[in-house]
C-alpha positions as CSV (number, residue, x, y, z in Angstrom):
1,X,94.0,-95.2,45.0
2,X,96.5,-93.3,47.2
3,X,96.2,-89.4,46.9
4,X,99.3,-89.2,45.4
5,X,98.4,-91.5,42.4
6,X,94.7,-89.1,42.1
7,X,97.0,-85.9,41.9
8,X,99.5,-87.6,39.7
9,X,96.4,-88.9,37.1
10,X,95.0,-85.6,37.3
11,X,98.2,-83.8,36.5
12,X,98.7,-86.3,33.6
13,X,95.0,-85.3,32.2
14,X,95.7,-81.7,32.5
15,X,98.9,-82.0,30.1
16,X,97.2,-84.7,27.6
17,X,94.4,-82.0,27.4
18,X,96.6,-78.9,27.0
19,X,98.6,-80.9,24.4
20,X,95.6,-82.1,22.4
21,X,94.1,-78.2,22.4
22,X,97.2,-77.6,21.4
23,X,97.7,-79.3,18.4
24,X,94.2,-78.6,17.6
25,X,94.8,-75.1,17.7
26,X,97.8,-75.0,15.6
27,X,97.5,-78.1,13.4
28,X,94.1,-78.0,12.7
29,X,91.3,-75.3,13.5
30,X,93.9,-72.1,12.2
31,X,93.6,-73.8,8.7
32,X,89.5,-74.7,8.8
33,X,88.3,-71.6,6.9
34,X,85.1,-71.1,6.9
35,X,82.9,-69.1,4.9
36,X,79.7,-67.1,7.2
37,X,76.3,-65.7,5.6
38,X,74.3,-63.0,7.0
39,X,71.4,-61.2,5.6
40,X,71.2,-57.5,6.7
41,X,67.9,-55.5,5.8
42,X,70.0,-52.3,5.4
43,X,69.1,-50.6,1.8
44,X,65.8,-48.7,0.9
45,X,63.1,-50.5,0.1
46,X,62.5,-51.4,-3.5
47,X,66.4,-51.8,-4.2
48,X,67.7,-54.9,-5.3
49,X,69.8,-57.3,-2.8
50,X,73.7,-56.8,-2.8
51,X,76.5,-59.6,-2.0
52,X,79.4,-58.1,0.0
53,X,81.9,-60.2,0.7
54,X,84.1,-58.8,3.6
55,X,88.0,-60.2,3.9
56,X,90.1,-59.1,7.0
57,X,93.6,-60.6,8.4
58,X,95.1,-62.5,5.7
59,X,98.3,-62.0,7.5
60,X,99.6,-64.1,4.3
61,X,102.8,-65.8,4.0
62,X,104.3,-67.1,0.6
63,X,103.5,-70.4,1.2
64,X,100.6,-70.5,2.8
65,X,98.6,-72.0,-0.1
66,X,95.5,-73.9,1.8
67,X,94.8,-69.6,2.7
68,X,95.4,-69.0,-0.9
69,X,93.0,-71.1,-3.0
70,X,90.4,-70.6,0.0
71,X,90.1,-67.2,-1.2
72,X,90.4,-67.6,-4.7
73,X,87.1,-69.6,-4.5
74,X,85.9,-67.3,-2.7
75,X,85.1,-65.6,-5.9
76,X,82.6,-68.1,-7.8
77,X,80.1,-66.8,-5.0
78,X,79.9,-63.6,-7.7
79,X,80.2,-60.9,-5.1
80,X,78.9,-57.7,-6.1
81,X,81.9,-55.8,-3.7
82,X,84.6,-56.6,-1.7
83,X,85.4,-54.6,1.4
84,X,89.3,-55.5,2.5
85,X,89.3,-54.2,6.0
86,X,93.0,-54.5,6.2
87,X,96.1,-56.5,7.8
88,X,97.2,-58.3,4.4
89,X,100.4,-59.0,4.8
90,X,101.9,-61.7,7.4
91,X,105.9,-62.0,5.8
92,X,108.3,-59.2,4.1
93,X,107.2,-61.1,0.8
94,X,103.7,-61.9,1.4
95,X,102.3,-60.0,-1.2
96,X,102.7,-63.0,-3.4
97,X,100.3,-64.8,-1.5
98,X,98.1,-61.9,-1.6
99,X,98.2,-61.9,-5.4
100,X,97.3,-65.4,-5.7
101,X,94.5,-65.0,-3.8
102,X,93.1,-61.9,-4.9
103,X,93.7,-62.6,-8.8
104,X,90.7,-64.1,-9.3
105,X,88.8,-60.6,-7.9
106,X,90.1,-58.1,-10.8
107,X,87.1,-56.1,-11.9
108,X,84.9,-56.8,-9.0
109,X,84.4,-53.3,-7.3
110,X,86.4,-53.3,-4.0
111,X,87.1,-50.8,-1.1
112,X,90.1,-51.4,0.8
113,X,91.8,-49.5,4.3
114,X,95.0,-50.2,5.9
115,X,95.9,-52.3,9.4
116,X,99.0,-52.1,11.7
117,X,100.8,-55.4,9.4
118,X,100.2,-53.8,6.1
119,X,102.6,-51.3,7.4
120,X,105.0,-53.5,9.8
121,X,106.0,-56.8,9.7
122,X,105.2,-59.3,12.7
123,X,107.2,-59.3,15.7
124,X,108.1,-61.7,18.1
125,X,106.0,-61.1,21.5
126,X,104.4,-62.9,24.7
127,X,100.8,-63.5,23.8
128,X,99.8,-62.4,28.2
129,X,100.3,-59.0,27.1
130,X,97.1,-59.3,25.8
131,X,95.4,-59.4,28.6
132,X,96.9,-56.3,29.9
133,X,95.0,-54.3,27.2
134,X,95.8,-53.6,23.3
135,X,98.6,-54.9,22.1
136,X,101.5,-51.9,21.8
137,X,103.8,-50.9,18.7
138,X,107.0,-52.9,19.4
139,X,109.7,-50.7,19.0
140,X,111.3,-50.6,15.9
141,X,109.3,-52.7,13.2
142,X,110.5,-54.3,10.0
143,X,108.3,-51.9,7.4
144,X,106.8,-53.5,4.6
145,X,106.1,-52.7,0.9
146,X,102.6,-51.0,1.5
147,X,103.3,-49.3,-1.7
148,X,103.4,-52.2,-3.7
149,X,100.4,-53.9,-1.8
150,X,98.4,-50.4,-2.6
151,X,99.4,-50.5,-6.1
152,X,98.5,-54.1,-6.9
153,X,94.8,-53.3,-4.9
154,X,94.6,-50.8,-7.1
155,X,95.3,-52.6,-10.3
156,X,92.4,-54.9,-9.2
157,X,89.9,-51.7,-10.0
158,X,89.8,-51.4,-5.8
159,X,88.9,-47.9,-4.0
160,X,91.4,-46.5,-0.8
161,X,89.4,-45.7,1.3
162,X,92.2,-44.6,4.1
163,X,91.1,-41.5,5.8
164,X,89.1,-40.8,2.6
165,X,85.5,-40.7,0.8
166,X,84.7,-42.3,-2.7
167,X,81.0,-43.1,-4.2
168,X,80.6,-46.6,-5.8
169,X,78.2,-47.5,-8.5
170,X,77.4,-51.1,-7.8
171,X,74.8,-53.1,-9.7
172,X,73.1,-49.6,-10.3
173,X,73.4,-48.5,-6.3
174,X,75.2,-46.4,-5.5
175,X,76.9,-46.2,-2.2
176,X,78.6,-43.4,-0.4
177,X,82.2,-45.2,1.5
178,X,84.3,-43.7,4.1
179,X,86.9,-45.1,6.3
180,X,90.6,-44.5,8.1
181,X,93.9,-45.5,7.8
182,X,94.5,-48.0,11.1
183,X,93.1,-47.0,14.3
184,X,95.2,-49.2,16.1
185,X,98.4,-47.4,15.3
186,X,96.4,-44.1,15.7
187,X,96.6,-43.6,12.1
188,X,93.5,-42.6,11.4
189,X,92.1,-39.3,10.7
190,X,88.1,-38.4,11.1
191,X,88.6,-34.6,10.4
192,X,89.9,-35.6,6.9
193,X,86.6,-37.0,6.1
194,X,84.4,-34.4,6.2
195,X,85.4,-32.1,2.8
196,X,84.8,-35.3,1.3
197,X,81.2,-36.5,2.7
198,X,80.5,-32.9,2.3
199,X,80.7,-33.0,-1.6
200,X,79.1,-36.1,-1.7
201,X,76.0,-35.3,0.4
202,X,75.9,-32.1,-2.1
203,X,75.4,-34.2,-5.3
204,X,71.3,-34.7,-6.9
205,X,71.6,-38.5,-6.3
206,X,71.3,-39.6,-3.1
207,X,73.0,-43.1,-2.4
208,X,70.9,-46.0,-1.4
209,X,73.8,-47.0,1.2
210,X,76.7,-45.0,3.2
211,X,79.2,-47.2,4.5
212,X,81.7,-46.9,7.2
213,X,85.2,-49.3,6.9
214,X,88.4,-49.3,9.4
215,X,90.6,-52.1,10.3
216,X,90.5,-51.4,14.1
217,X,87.1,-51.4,15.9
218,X,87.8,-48.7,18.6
219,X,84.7,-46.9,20.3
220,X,86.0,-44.0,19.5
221,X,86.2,-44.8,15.6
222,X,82.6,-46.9,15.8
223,X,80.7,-43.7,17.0
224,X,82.0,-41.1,14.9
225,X,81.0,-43.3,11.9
226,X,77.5,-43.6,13.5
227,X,77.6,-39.5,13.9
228,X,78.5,-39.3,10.2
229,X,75.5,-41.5,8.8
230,X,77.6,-44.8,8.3
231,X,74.1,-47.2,8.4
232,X,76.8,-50.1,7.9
233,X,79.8,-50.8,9.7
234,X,82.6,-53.1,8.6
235,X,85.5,-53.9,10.8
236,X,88.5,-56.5,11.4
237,X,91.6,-56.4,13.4
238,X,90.0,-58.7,16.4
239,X,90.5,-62.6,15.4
240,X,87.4,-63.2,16.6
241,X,89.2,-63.0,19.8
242,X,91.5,-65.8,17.9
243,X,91.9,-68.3,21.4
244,X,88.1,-68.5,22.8
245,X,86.4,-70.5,25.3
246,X,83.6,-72.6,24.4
247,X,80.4,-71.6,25.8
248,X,81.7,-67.9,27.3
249,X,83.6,-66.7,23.8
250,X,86.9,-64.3,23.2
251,X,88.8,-63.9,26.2
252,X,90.8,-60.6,24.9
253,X,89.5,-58.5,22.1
254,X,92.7,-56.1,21.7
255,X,90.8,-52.8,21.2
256,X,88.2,-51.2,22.9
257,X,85.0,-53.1,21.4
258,X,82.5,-55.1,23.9
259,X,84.2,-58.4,24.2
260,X,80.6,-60.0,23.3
261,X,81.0,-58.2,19.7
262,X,84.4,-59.3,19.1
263,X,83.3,-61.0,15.7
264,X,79.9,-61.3,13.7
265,X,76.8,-59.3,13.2
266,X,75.8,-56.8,15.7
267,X,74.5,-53.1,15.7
268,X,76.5,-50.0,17.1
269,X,74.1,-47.2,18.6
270,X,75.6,-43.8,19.5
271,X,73.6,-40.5,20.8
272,X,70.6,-41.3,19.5
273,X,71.5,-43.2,16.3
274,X,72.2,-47.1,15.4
275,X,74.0,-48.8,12.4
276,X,74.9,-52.9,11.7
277,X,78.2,-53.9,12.6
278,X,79.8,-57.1,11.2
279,X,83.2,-57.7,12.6
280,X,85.4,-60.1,10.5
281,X,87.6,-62.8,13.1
282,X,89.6,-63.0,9.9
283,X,91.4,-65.6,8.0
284,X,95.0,-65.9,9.3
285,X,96.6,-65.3,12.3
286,X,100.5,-63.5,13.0
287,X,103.3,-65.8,12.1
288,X,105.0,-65.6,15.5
289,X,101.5,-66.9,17.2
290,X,99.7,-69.2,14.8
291,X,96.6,-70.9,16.6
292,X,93.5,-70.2,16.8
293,X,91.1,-72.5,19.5
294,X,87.2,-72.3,19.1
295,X,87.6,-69.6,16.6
296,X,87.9,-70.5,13.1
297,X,89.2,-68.3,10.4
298,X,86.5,-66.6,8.3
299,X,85.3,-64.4,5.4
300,X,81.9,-63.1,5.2
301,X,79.5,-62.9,2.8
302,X,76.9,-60.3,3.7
303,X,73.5,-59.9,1.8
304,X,72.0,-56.3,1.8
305,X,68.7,-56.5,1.2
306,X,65.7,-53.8,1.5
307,X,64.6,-53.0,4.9
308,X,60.9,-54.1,3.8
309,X,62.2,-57.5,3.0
């Protein structure tokens, strides 16, 4: 075959394989939601196993209703909490989406913080700039009802936990919470939490659990939650990386966090001290860049157990 045909056959390949990822990407794998398990050996011994069940990046849109009943059946798994680490809304009306997915979750105890798109809505943007580092606020954003979305988490019996403390009783453990506002959008404020984990270190009962929750898993955010007791670290905001590479993993994590822990179980140590980190790669993905490639969308479902189990 003349080297011109070989070149031409290759270039063909190339473009049948692009287009192919392509509409697996977009057509396919951003709608697979999956559901992961892990079992983390995190509570005193002698107390009885917990079911968490962490959701990050909905980035819901009205009519995005495979997302929506997903979720809802997400709740026959009976969690004990929900941990919302933030980024709910993907559309100026998308808290109707979020209503019908989080219906089903009224009276189940829940801690929620904020991300960047509970605040702003999406913008149009070149996906390269991700490679160049985080992603940077695009100059004037659409804002969103945050107020609304905060008053209907609310109404579900959920805890704010956005640059503030709160104690949960949960199946008769308690649990000492803390977390920030985003990270991302340098919203969050450490020196706010300490009057709070203050008063509740002061109280008789000692929790079984402290437990650290942001939207954004920056270093910086990660070790100050190690250097205030967190011995559980929940976090979103990543994608999993959202477009990976089978066999090497996220190619851009869009903070600070080791590109190796851009989604699932891990631990973060800091001067002299280690907690569990699970980073959610979340169930949606923005509206102005909706594929995801080796990366499905996900909600957890974490079981604490004793550390002597």
């Amino acid at each position: 075959m003349p080297v011109t045909g070989v070149v031409r056959g290759l270039a063909t390949g190339v473009v049948a394989a692009g287009a192919a990822a392509a509409v697996w990407g977009v057509g396919i794998e951003r709608t697979a939601f999956v559901l992961r398990r892990a079992t983390l050996p995190v509570l005193p011994a002698g107390t009885g196993d917990l079911k968490v069940l962490h959701l990050s990046d909905l980035h819901m849109a009205p009519w995005q209703r495979g997302k929506q009943r997903f979720i809802r059946e997400l709740a026959d798994l009976e969690p004990d909490l929900v941990v919302d680490t933030g980024d709910n809304l993907g559309h100026r009306i998308g808290l109707l989406g979020v209503k019908a997915a989080l219906d089903p979750f009224k009276g189940v105890p829940g801690l929620y913080v904020w991300g960047s798109n509970d605040y702003w809505a999406p913008q149009l943007k070149s996906p390269f700039r991700y490679f160049a580092g985080p992603s940077k606020p695009m100059a004037e954003p659409d804002p969103l009802d945050i107020g609304a979305l905060g008053a209907y988490l609310d109404s579900l019996g959920w805890t704010s936990l956005n640059n503030r403390t709160a104690r949960l009783q949960v199946r008769g453990t308690a649990i000492d919470a803390f977390g920030t506002d985003d990270p991302h959008r340098e919203y969050d404020d450490l020196a706010a939490l300490t009057p709070g984990l203050r008063g509740l270190r002061s109280r008789k009962v000692k929790a079984a659990l402290t437990l650290g929750v942001t939207h954004a898993p920056y270093r910086r955010v990660l070790d100050a939650f190690v250097d205030r007791g967190a011995d559980l670290l929940l976090a979103g905001h990543t994608h999993g990386g959202q477009v990976c590479v089978p066999g090497y993993g996220a190619l851009v994590t869009n903070c600070d966090i080791p590109r190796e822990q851009v989604k699932g179980v891990s631990q973060w140590s800091h001067d002299g001290r280690t907690a569990a980190l699970e980073v959610s790669a979340g169930l949606g993905t923005s509206i102005t860049a909706p594929v995801r490639f080796a990366c499905r969308p996900e909600a957890t479902l974490l079981t604490l157990t004793s550390r002597s189990a």
